[in-house]
Backbone as CSV, one residue per row, in Angstrom:
resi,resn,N_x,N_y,N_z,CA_x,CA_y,CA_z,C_x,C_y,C_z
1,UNK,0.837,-1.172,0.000,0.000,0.000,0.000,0.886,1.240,0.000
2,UNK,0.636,2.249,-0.611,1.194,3.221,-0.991,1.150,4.119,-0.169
3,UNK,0.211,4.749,0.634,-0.021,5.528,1.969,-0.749,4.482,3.056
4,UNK,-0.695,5.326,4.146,-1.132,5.449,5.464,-2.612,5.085,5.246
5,UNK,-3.323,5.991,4.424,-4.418,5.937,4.517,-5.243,4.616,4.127
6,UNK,-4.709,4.158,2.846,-5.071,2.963,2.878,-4.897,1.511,3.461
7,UNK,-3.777,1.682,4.672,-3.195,1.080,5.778,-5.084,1.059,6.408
8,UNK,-5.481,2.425,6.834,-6.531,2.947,7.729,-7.630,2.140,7.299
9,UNK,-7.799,2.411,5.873,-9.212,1.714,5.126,-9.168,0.122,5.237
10,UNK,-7.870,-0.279,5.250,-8.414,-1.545,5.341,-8.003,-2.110,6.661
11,UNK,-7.869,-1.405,8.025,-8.050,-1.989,8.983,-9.513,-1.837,9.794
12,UNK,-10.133,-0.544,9.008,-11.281,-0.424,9.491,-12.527,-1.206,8.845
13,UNK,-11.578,-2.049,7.713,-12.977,-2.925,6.740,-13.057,-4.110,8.033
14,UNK,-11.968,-4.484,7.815,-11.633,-5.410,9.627,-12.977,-5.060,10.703
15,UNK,-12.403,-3.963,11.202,-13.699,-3.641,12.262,-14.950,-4.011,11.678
16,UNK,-15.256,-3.302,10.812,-17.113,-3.753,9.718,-17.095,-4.851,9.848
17,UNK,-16.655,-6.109,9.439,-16.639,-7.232,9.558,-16.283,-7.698,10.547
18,UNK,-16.165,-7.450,11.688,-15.741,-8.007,13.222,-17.732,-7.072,14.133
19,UNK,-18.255,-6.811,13.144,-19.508,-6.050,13.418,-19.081,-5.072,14.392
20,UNK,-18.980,-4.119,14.323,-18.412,-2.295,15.233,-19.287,-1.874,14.517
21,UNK,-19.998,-0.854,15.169,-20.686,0.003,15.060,-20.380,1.345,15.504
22,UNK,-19.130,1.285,16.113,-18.485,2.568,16.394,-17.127,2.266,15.806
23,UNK,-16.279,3.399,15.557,-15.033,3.311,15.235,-14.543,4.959,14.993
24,UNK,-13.050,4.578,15.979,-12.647,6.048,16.191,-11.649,5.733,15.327
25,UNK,-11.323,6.789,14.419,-10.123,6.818,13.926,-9.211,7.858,14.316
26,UNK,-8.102,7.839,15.224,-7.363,8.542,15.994,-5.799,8.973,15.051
27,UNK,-5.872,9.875,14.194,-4.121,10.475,13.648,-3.682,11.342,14.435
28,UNK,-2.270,11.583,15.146,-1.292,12.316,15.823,-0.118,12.330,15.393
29,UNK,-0.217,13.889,14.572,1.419,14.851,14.269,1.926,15.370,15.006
30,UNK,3.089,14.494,16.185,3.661,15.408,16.591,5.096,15.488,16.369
31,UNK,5.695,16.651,15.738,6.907,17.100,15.387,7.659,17.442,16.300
32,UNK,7.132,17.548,17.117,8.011,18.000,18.062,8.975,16.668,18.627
33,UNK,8.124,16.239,19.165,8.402,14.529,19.268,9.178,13.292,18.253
34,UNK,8.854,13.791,16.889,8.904,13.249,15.514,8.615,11.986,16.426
35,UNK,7.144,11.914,16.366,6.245,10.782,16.072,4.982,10.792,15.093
36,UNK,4.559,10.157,14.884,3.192,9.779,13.849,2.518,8.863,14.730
37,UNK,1.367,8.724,15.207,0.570,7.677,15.416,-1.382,7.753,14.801
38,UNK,-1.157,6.522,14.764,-2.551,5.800,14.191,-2.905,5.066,14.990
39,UNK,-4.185,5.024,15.156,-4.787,4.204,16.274,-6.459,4.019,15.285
40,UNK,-6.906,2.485,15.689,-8.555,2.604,15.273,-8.800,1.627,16.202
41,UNK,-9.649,2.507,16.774,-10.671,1.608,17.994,-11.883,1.190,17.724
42,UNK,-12.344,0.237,17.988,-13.848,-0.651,17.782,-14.271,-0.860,18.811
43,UNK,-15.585,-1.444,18.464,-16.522,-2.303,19.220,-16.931,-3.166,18.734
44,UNK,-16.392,-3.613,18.024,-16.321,-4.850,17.330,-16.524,-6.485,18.386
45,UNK,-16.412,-7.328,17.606,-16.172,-9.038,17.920,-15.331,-8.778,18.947
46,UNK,-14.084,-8.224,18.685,-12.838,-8.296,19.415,-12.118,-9.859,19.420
47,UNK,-10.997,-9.907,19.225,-10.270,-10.942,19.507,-9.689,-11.390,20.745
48,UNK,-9.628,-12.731,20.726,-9.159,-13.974,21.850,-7.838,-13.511,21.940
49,UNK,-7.067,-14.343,22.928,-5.722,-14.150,23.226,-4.859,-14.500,22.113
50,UNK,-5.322,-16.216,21.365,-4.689,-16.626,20.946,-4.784,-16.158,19.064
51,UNK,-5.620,-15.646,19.021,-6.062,-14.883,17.527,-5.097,-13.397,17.703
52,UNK,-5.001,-12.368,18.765,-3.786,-11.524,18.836,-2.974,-11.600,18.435
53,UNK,-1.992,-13.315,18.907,-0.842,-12.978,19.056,-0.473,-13.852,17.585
54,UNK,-1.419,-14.135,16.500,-1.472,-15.273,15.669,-1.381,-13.478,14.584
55,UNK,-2.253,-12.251,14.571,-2.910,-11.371,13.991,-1.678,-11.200,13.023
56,UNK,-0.460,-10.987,13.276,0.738,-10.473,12.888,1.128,-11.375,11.794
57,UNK,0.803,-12.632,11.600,0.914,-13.512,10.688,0.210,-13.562,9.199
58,UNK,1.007,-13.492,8.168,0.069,-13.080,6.901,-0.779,-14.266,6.542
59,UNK,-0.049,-15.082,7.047,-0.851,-16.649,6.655,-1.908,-17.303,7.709
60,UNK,-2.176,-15.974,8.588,-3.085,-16.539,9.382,-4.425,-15.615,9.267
61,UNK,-5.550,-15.982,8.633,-6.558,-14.924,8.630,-7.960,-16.169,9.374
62,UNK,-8.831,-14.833,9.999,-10.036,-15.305,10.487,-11.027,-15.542,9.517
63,UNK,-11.474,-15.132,8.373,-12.070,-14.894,7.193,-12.035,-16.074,6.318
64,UNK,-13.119,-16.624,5.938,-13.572,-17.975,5.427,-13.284,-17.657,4.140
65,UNK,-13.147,-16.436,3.241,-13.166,-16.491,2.015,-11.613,-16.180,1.237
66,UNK,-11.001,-16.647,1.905,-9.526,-15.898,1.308,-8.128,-16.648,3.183
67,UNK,-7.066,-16.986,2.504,-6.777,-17.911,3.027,-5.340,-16.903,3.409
68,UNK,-5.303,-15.451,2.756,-4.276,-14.691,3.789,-4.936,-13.793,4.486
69,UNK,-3.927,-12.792,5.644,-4.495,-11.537,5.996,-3.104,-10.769,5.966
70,UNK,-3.343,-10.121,5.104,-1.740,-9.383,5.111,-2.288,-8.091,5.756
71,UNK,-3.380,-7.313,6.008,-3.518,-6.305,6.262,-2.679,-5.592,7.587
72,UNK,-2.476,-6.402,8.805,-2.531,-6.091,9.865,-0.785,-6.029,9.644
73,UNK,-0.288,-7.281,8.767,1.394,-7.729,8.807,1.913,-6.443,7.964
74,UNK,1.064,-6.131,7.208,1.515,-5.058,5.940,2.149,-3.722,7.039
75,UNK,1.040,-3.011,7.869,0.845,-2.339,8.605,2.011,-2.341,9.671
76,UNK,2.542,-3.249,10.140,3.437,-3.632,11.308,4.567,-3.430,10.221
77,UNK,4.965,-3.404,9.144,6.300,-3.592,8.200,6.354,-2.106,8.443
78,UNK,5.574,-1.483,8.091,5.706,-0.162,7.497,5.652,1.041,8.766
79,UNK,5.505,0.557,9.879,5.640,0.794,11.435,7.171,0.664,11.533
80,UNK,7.842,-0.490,11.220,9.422,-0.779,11.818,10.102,-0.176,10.683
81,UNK,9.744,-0.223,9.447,10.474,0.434,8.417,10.688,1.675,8.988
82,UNK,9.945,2.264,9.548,10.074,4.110,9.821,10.091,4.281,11.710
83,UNK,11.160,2.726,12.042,11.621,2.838,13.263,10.508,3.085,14.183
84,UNK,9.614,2.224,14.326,8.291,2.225,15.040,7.315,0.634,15.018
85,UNK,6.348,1.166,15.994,5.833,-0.738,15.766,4.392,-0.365,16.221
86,UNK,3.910,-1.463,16.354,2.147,-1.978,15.916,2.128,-2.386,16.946
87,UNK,1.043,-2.095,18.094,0.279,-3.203,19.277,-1.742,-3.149,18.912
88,UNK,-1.620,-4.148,19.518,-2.808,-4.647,19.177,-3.399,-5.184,20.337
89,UNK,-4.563,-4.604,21.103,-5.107,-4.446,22.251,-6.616,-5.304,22.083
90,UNK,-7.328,-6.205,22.497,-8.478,-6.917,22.249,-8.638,-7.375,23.228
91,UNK,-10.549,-7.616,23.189,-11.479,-8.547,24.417,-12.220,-9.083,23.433
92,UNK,-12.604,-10.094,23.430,-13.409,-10.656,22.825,-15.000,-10.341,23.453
93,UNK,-15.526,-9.708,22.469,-17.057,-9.291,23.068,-16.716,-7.721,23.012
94,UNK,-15.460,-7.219,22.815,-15.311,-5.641,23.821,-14.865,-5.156,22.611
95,UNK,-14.428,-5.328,21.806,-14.040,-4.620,20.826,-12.001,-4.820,20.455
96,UNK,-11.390,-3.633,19.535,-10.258,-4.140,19.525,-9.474,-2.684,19.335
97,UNK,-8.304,-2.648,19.875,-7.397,-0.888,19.299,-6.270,-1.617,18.680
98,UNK,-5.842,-0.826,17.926,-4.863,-1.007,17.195,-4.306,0.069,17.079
99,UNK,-2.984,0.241,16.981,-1.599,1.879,17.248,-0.846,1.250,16.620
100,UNK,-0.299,1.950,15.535,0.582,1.805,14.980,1.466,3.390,15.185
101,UNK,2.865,3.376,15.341,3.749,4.380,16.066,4.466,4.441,14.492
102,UNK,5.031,5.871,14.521,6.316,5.963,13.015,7.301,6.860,13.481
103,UNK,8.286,7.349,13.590,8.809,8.027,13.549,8.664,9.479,12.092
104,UNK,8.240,10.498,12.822,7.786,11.134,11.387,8.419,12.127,10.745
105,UNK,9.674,11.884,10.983,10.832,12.498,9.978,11.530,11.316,8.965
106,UNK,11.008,10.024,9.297,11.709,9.047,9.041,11.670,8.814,7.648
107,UNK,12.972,8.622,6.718,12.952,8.656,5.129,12.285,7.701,4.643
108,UNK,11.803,6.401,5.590,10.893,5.532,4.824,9.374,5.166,5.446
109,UNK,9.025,6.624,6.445,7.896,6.265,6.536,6.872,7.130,5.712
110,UNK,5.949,6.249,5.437,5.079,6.776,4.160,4.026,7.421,4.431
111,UNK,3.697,8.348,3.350,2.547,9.832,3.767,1.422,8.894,4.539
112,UNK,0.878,9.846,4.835,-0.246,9.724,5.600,-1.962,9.564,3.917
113,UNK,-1.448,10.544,3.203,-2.317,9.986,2.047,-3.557,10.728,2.590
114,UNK,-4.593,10.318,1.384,-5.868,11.940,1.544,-7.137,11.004,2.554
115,UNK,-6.743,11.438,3.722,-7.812,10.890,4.875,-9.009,11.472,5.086
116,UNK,-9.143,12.651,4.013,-10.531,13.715,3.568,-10.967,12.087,2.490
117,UNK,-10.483,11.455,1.952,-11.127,10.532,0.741,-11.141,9.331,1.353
118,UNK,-10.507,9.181,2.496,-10.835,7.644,2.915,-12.127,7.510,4.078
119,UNK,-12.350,8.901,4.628,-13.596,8.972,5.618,-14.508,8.689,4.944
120,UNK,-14.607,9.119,3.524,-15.718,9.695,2.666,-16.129,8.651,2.178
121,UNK,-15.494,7.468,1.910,-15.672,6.275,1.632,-15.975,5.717,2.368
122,UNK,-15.304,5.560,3.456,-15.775,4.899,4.826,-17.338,5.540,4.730
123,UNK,-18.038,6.557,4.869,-19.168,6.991,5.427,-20.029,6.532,4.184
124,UNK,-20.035,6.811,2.789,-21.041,6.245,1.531,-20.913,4.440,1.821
125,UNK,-20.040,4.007,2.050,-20.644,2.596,2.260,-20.729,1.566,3.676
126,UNK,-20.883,2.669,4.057,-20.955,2.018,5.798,-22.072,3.064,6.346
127,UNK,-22.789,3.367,5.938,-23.988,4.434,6.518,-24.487,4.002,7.947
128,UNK,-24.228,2.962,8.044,-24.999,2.723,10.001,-23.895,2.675,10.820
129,UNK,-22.576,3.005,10.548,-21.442,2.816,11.313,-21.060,4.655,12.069
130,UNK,-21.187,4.752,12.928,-20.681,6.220,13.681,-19.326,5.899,13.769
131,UNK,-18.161,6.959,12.914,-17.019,7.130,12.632,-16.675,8.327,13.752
132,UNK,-15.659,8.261,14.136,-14.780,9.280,15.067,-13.501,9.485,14.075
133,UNK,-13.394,10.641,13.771,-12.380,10.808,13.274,-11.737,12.462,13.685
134,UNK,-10.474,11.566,14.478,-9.971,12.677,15.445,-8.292,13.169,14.698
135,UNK,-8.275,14.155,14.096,-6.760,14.156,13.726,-6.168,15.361,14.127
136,UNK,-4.827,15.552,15.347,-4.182,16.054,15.891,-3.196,17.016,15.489
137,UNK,-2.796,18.069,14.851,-1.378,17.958,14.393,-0.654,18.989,15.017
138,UNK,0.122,18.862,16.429,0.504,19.263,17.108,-0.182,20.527,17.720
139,UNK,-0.364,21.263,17.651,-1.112,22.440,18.853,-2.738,22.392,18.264
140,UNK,-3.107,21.946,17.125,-4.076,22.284,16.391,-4.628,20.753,16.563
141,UNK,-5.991,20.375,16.813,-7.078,19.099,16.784,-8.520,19.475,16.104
142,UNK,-9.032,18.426,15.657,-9.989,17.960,14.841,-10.832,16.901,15.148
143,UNK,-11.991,17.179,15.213,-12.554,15.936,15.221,-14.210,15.996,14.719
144,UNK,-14.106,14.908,13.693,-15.684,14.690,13.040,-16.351,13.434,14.054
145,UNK,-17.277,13.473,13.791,-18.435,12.849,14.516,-19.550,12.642,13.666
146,UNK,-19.326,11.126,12.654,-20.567,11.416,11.987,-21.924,10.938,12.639
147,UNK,-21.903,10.803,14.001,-23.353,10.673,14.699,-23.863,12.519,14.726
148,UNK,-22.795,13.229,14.997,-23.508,14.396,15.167,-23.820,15.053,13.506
149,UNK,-23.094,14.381,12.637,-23.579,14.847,11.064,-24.734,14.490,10.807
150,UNK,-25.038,13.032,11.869,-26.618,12.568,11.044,-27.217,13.044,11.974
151,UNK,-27.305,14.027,13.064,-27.847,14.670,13.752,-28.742,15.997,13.147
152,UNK,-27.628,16.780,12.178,-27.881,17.910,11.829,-28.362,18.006,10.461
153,UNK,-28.229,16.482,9.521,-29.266,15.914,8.405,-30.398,15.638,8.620
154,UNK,-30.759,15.454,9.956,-32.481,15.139,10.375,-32.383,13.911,9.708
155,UNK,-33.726,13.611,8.475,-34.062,12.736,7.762,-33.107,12.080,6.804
156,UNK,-32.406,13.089,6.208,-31.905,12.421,5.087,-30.369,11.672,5.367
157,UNK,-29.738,10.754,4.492,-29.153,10.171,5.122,-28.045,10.276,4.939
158,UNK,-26.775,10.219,5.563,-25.399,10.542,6.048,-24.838,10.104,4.460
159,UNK,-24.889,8.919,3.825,-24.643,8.953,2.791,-24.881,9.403,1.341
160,UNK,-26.161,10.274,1.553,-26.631,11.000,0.349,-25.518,12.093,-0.115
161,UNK,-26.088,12.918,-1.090,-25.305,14.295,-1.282,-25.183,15.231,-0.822
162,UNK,-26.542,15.163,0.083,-26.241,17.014,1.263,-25.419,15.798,2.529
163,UNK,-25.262,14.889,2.822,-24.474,14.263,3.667,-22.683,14.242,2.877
164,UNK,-22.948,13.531,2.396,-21.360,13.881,1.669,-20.494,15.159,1.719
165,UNK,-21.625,16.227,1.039,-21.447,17.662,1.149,-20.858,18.195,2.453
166,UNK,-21.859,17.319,3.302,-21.572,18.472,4.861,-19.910,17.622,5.237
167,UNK,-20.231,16.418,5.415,-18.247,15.879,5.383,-17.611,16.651,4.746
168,UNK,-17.657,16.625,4.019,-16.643,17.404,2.946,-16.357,18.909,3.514
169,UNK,-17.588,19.591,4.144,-17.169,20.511,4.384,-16.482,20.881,5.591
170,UNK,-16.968,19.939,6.258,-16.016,19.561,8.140,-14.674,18.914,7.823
171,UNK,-14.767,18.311,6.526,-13.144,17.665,6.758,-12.206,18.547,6.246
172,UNK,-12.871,19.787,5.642,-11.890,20.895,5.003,-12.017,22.008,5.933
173,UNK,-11.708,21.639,6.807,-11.858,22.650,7.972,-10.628,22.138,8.771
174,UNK,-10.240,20.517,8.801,-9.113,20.146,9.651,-7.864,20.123,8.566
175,UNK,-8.781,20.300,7.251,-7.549,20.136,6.365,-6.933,18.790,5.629
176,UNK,-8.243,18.082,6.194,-8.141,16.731,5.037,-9.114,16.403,4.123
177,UNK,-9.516,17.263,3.773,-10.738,17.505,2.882,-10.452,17.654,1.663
């Protein structure tokens, strides 16, 4: 995967399919620090002890239709490549976090990528899922809430065009829009 972001999209297809109905998506720039972190929290299935510590394995997936999971291993490469690493926090029944750390001066860690286009996707085909999307970048924070977007749509629905619209216009406000 070429950015960050699509690191994001497909750990949060994970959550959808582990059934979450919430999911925070947590980005933190801090330069000062030269760190990067990613974090996506669920409420998902959540995983067992022994499915955790198996997660890191490309040849080990939970998913009946496809016999790898590189998503999570992909993610952990591209964590140590840019001098940083992946933990993976789960209850089964409770949901699951996932942090991935980068060092963010680091020459091989890779952009972060347009997280204004991966919400937006996330929200047109996941319409019953309430997204948190909190992104930090050092003195300056952000955060969408599409429970409070389908708050201020009344009737119509988070994935239509005056829904799209209004994302679009909150995510160009943090600057990933």
């Amino acid at each position: 995967m070429q950015d960050l972001s699509l690191h994001i999209l497909d750990i949060v297809e994970n959550s959808i399919a582990a059934r979450a109905d919430k999911i925070e998506i947590r980005i933190i720039e801090d330069t000062k620090k030269d760190l990067l972190s990613v974090e996506v929290i669920d409420n998902g299935e959540g995983m067992d002890e022994e499915t955790v510590k198996r997660a890191l394995d490309p040849f080990y997936t939970s998913k009946t239709v496809r016999r790898f999971g590189f998503g999570l291993p992909l993610l952990s490469e591209a964590a140590k490549a840019a001098s940083g690493h992946l933990s993976i926090s789960s209850k089964k029944g409770k949901g699951t976090k996932i942090r991935a750390d980068f060092q963010y001066s680091h020459i091989d860690r890779k952009p972060l990528g347009n997280m204004g286009q991966t919400i937006i996707t996330l929200v047109m085909g996941n319409p019953e899922v309430d997204f948190i999307y909190a992104h930090k970048k050092n003195s300056h924070e952000y955060i969408l809430d599409t429970k409070k977007v389908k708050t201020r749509l009344k009737d119509r629905p988070i994935n239509s065009l005056d829904g799209i619209r209004l994302i679009r216009e909150e995510l160009k406000k943090s600057g990933s829009g």
